[in-house]
C-alpha positions in Angstrom: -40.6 122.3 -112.3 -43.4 120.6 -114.3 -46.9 121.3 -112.9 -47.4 117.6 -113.8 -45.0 116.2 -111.6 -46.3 113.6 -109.6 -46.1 114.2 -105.8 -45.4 112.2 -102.7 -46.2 113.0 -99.5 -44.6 110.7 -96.5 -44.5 111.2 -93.0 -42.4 109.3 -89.7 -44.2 109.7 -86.3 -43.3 113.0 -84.6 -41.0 111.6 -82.1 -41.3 112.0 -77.8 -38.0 113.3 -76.8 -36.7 110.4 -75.1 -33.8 111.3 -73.0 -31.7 108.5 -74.5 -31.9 108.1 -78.6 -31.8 104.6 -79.7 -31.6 102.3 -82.7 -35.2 102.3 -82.9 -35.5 106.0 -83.6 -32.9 105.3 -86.2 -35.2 102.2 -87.7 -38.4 103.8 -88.6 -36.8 107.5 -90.1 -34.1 105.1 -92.1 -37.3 103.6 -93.7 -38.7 106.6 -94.8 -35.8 108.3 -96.1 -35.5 105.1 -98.0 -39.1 105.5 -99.8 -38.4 109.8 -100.2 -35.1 109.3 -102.0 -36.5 106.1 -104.6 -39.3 108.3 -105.2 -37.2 111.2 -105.6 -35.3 109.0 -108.1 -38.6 107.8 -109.4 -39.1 111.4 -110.9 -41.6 112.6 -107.8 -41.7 115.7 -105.9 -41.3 114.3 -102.2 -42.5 116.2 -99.3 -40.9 114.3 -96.3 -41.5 115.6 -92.4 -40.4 114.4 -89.3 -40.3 116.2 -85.8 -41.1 115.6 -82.2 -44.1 115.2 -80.0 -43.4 118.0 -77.2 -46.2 118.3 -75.2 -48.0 116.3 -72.0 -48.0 115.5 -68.5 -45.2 112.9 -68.5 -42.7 115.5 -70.3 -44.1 117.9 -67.6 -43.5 116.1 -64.9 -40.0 114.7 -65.8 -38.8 118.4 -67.1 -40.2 119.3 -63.4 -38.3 116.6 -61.5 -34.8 118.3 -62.7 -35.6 121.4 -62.0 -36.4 122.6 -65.4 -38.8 124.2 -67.8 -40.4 121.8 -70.4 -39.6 123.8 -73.8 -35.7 124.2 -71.9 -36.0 120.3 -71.3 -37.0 119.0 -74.7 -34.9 122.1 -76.7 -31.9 119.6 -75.3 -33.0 116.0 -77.0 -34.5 117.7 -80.0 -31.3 118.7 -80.9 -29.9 115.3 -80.2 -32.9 114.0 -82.7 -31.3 117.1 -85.5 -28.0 115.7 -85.2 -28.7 111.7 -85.4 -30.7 112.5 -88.5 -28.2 115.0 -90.0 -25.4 112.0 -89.6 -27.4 109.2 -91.1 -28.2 111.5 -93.9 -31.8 112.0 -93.5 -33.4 114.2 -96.7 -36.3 115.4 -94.5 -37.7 118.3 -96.3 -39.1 119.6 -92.2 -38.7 118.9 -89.3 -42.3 119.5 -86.9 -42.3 120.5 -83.4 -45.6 120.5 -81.7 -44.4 123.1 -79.6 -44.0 125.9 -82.6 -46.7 128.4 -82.8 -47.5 127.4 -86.5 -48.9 124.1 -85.7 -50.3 125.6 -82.1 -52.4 127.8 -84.4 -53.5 124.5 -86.7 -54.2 122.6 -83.5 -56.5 125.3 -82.1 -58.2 125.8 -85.4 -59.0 122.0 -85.7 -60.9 122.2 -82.2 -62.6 125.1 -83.2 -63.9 123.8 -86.3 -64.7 120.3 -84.9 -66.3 122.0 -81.9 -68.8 124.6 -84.1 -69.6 121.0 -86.0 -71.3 120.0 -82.7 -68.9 117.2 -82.5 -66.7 118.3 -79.6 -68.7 118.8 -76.3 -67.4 119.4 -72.3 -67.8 116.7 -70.0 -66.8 115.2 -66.9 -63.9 112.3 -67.2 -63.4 109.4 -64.6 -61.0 106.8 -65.7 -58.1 105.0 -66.8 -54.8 107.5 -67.9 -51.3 106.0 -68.9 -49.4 108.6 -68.6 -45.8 106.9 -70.6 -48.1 106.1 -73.8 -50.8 109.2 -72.9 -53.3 106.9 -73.6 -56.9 106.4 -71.8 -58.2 103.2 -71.3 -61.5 101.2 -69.8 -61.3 98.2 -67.7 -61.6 96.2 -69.9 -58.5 96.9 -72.1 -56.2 96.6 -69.4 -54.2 93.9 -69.6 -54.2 90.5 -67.5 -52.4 92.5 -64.5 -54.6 95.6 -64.7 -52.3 97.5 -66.1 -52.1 99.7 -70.0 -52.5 97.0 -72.6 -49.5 98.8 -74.5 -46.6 99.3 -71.9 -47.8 97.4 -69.7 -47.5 99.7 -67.0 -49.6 101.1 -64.3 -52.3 103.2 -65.5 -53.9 106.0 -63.2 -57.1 106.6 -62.0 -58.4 110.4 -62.8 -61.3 112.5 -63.0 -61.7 115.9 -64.0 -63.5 118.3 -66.3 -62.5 117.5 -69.9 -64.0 118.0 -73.6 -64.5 115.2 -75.6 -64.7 114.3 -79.4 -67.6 112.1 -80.5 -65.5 109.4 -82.1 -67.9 107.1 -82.0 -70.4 109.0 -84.1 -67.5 107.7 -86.8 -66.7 104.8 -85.5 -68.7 102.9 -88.6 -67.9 105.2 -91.2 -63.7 104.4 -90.6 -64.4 101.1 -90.1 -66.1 100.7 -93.6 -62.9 102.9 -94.8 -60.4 100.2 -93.9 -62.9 97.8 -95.2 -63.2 99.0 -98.2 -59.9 100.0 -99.0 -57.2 97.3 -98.2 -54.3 99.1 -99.3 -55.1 102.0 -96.7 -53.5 100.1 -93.8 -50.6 97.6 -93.8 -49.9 94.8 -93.6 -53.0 92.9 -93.4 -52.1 91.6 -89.9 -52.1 95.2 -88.5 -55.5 95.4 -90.7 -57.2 92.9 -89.0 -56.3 94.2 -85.3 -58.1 97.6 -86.2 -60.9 95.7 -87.6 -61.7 94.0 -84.3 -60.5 97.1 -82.3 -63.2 99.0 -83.9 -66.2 95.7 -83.5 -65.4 96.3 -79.6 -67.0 99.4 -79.5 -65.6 102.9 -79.5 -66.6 105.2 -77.1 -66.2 109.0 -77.5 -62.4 110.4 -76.7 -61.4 112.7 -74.2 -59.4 115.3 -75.7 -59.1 117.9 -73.3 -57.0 117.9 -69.2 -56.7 120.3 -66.7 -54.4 118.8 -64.2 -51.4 119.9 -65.8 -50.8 122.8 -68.2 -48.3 121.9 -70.5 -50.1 121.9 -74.0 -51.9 123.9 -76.3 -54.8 125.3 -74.6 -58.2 124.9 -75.3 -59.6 128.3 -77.4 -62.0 130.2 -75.2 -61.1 127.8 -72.5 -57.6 128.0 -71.7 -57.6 125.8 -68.4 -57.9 123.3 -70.3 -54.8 121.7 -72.4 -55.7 119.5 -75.6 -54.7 116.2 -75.2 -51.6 115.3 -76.6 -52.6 112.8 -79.4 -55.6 115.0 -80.9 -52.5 117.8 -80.8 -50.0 115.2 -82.1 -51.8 113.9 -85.2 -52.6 117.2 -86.7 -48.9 117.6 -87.2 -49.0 116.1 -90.8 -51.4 119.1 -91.5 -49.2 122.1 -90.4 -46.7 122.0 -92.8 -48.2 121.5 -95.8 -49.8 124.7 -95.7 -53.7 123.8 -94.0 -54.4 127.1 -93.1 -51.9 129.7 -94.8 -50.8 128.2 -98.4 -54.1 126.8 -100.4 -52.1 125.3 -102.6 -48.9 123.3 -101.0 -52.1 121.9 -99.1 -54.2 120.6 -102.5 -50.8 119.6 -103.8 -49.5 117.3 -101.1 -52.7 116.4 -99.3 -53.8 113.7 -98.8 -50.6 112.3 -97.5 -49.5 108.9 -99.6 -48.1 107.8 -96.6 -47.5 107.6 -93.1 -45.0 105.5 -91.7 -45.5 104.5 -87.9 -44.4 101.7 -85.0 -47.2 99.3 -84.7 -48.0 100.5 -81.4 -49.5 103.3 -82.6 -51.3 102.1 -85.7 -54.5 102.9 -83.7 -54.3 106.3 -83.2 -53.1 106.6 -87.2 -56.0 104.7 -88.4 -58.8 105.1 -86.1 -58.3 108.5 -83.9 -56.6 110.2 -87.1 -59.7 108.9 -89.4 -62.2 110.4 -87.0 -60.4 113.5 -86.9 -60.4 114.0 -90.3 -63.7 112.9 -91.0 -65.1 115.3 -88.7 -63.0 118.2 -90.7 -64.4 117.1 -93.8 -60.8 116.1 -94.9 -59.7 113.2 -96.9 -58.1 110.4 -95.3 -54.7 109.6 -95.8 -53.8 106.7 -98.8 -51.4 104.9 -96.8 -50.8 103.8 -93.4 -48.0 101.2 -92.7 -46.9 99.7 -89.6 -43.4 98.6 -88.7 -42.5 96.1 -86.5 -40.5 96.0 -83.5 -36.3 96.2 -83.2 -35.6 93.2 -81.4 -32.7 93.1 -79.1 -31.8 89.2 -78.1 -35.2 88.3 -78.3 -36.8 91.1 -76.5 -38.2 94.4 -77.6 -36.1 97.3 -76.9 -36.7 99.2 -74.0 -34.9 101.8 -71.5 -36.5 100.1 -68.3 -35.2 96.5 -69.5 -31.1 98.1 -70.3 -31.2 97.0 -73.6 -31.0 100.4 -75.8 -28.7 100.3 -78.5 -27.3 104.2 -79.1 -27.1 104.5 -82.5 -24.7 107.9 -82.5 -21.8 105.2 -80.9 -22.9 102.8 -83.8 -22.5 105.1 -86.6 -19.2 106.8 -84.8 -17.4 102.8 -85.4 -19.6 101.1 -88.1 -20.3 104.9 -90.7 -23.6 105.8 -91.4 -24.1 103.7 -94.5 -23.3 100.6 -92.8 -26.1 100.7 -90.0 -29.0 101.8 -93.1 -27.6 99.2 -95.3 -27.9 96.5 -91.8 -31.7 97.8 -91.1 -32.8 97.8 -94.1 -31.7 94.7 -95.7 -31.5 92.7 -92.4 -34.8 93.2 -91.4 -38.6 92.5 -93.7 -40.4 95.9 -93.6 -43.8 94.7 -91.5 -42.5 92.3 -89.2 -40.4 92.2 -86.0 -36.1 92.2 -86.8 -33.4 91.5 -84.9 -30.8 94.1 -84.2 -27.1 92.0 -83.8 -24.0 93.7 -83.6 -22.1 89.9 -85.1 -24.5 90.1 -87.9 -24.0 93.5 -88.8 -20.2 93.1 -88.8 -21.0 90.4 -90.8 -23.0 92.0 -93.2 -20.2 94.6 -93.6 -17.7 92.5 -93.7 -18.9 90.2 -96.4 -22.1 92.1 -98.4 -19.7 95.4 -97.8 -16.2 95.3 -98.2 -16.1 91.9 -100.2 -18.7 91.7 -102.3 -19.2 95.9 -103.5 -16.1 97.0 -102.0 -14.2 94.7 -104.1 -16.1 95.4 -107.3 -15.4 98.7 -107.9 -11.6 97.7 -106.9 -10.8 95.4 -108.7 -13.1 96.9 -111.9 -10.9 100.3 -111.1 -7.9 98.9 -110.7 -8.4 96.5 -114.0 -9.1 99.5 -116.2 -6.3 101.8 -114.9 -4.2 98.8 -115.3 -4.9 97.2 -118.9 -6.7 100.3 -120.5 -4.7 103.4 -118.5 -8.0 104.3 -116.9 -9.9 104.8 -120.2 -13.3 103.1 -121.5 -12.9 102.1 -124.8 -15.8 101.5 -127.2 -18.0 98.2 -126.8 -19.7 95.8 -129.0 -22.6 93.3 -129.0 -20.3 91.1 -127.6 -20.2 87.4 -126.7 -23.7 85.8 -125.6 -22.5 85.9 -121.9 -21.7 89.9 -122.5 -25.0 89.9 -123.6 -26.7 88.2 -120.6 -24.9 89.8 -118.2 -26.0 93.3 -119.7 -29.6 91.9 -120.0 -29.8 91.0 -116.3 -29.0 94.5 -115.4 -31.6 95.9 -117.0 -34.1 93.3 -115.2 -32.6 93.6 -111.9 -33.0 97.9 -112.1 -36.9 96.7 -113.6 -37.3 94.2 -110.9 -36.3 97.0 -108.2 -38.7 99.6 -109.1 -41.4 96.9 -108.7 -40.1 96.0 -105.2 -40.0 99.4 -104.2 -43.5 100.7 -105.5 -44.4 97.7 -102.9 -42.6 98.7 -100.2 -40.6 95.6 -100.4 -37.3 97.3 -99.5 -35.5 94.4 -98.2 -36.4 92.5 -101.0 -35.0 95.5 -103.4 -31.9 95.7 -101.1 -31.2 92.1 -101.7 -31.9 92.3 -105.8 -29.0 94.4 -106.0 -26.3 92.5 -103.9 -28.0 89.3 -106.0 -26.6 91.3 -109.1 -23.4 92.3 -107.1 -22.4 88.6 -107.1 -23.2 88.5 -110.9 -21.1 91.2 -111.6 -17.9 89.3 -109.7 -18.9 86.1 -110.8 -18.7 87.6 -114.2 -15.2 89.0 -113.6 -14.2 85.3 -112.8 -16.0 83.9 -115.9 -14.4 86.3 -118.3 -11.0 86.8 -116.7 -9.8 90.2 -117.8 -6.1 89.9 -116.9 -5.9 86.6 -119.0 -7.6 88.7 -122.1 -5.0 91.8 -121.2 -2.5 89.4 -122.3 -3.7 88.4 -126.1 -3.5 91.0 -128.5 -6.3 89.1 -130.0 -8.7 89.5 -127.4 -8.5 93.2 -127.4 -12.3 94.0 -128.1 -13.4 91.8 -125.9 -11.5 93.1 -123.0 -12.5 96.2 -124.1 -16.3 95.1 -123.6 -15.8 93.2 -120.6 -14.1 96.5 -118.6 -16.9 98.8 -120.0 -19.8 96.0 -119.1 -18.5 96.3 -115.4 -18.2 100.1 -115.5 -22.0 100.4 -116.6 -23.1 97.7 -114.0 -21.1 99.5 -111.1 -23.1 102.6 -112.7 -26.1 101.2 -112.1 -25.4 99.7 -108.7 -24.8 103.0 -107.6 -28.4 104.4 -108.5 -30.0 101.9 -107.5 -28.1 101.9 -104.0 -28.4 105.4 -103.1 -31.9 105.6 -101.6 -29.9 103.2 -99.3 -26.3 104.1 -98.7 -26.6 107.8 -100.4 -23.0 108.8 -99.5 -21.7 105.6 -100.4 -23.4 105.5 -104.0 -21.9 109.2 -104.4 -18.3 107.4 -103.9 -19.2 105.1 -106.7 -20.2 107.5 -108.5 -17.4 110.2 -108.1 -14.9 107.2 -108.8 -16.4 106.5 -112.4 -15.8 110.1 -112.8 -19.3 110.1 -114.2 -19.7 113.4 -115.4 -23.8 114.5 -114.9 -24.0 115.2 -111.2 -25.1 113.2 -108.9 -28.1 114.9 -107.3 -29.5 114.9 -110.8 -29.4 111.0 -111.6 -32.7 109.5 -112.3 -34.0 106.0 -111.9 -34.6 105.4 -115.6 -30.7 106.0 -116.0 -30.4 102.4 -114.1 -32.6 100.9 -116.6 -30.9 101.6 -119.8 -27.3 100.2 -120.4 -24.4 101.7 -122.4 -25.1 105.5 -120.6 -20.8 105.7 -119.9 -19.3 107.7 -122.5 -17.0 106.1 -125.0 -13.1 106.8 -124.2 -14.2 107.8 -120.7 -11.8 108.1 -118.0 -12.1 106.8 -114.6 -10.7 107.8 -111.2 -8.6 105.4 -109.0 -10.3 103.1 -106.8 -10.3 103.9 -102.9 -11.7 101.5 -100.6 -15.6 101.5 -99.5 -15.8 99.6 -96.3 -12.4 98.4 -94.6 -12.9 95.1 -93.7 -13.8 94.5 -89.5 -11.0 92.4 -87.7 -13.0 90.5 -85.2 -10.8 89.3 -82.3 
């Protein structure tokens, strides 16, 4: 590997082991493994973790309530999270639990440090706990009904011995951070809401319980637990090395970005921030905040009976199908609506008739007129030449989206030069051509044209619908393999061998009989 090589560093939120996955889970990791694999592409060396947030009272309590230890609890839905990502082809390169001794031994090093700073001191705690989002609150960030501002749930009275972090000693310094530097948290909406978060007032954070005792413990004080977010953020450190491999550390730190629900922007931007600015650490380059999944108008939610399992989704519809849905269907920043009509719309028409039928009838054309072989192309007619030329544009036009993080935007550049590609199968007409012995060049251009643009569909697919773009590329019998494609092999055309020879088409995406 080149020393040179640029790096990328991109993290999802470790995620609580929910008893039930859902689509959402699904939504957010789809994303990222969307930005690894282009950047991949792109010529980077990607460092992309996941994992699971396994510590805190609520897991405690609900492990207790069936009889069970916490770790034998959450070992269950951790390997439900393992499996869900394994079938929708996630390319995480690790996978963190906060209950591992390697980041227990990060965690504990973080408050020691922090704490010999003079920034960490005990106290006594009296307020506002919600235990579902483990977040503390004052009185007046409760919501209309008294309740967490988030959830909207009850929130508990406590009180209890408990360290704190002085977060509000940099509470001016982060807030002159995400002043200063408006690409460090997107989109500007989510910008905005920290701004004015911050303006309130922030008062120093409790870090630190003693009424339950499933956590890290405190070093040199090990009634106490540390709370679950200070525990939870320093996740991104642990396995790039923070305290046994220099290196990995100074090459992938800081991270280029995390990805996160927009629920917990806060603790990304403004807890996280703190943190690190108390290490002495830089800050991260990116944070972005997704939006919600929307099911009929309402957020998605286990309490309301709305939870889409996205296992029984991928068991009917195939992986690719669902990433292709959330990805295209829904702008990356904003709330989307999750539909099962619209996705079997989507793989009906964007699927099976509009890429399906591509590489058919392109297959089937050049078995049919050219016995499976490419033969040698010329300039060609002007529309040969247009056609060719938007290729290259559209492969241009999608690195630009993508370096934006405008993937549904990119998504929908390629199926824009999908059509083109059909509509220039109509405007051509091959099997008229096949029939004048005249025309024989220009057939020959025409088959090899569509060969090249179903070529370059297929790279610039597969951060999307990776074993789908392998299809593609395994039925052009394209000989370089396809782990080893490259991004800059979209945007040059003419890369097919001369007297090539293709496989035989098999079908993408049968299309979905709706009764």
């Amino acid at each position: 590997m080149c020393e040179n090589k640029k790096t990328f560093y991109i993290t999802t939120p470790i995620y609580y082991p929910s008893a039930k996955l859902h689509i959402g889970h699904a939504y957010c990791t789809t994303i990222a493994d969307a930005v690894a694999r282009f950047k991949r592409l792109a010529g980077y060396d990607v460092f992309f973790l996941t994992g699971s947030d396994e510590h805190g009272q609520k897991l405690q309590r609900t492990a207790e309530s069936q009889g069970l230890k916490p770790i034998e609890y959450i070992d269950k839905i951790v390997a439900g999270f393992k499996e869900l990502w394994q079938r929708l082809e996630i390319s995480n390169d690790d996978f963190i639990r906060t209950s591992e001794p390697r980041h227990h031994k990060v965690v504990q090093e973080i408050f020691r440090r922090i704490q010999e700073k003079g920034d960490i001191y005990k106290g006594e705690y009296t307020g506002l706990y919600c235990t579902p989002c483990e977040s503390y609150w004052t009185e007046l960030q409760l919501d209309e009904n008294g309740c967490c501002p988030d959830c909207h749930r009850p929130v508990e009275k406590v009180s209890e011995e408990a360290y704190f972090f002085k977060m509000s000693k940099y509470a001016d310094a982060v807030l002159k951070h995400i002043e200063d530097n408006p690409d460090f948290l997107e989109p500007k909406s989510r910008r905005n809401e920290m701004i004015n978060f911050i303006k309130q007032g922030l008062e120093d954070l409790c870090i630190s319980r003693t009424s339950f005792d499933w956590g890290i413990p405190v070093p040199g004080d090990e009634k106490h637990v540390i709370y679950v977010w200070f525990d939870a953020l320093t996740n991104y450190l642990t396995p790039i090395g923070f305290l046994d491999d220099e290196k990995k550390f100074a090459k992938f730190w800081p991270a280029d970005l995390h990805l996160v629900g927009k629920e917990i922007v806060r603790f990304h931007t403004i807890i996280w921030g703190c943190i690190l600015m108390a290490l002495g650490i830089e800050l991260p380059k990116k944070v972005y905040g997704h939006g919600w999944l929307i099911i009929e108008g309402d957020k998605m939610s286990k309490s309301k009976g709305n939870v889409v399992d996205p296992m029984l989704l991928i068991d009917e519809f195939g992986a690719d199908a669902i990433r292709y849905f959330l990805l295209r269907e829904i702008t990356l920043g904003q709330d989307g609506n999750f539909n099962r009509d619209a996705l079997i719309t989507r793989i009906n028409s964007d699927l099976a008739n509009d890429l399906g039928n591509l590489l058919h009838r392109t297959l089937n054309m050049i078995g049919k007129f050219q016995k499976g072989i490419l033969y040698p192309a010329t300039e060609g007619t002007e529309l040969d030449q247009s056609f060719r030329a938007e290729a290259i544009e559209t492969a241009k036009e999608y690195r630009r989206m993508m370096e934006e993080m405008q993937i549904s935007d990119a998504v929908k550049i390629v199926w824009k030069f999908i059509g083109r590609s059909n509509k220039y199968i109509d405007e051509t007409m091959p099997w008229k051509l096949a029939k004048d012995e005249n025309s024989a060049q220009e057939l020959s251009n025409v088959l090899y044209n569509l060969a090249e643009s179903l070529r370059i569909v297929g790279i610039l697919i597969s951060p999307f619908m990776p074993a789908t773009a392998k299809k593609i590329h395994e039925q052009l019998k394209i000989s370089a393999p396809f782990e080893e494609i490259k991004l800059e092999d979209a945007e040059t055309f003419g890369k097919i061998e001369v007297n090539h020879e293709v496989g035989k088409p098999e079908q993408l995406f049968p299309r979905i009989e709706v009764k």
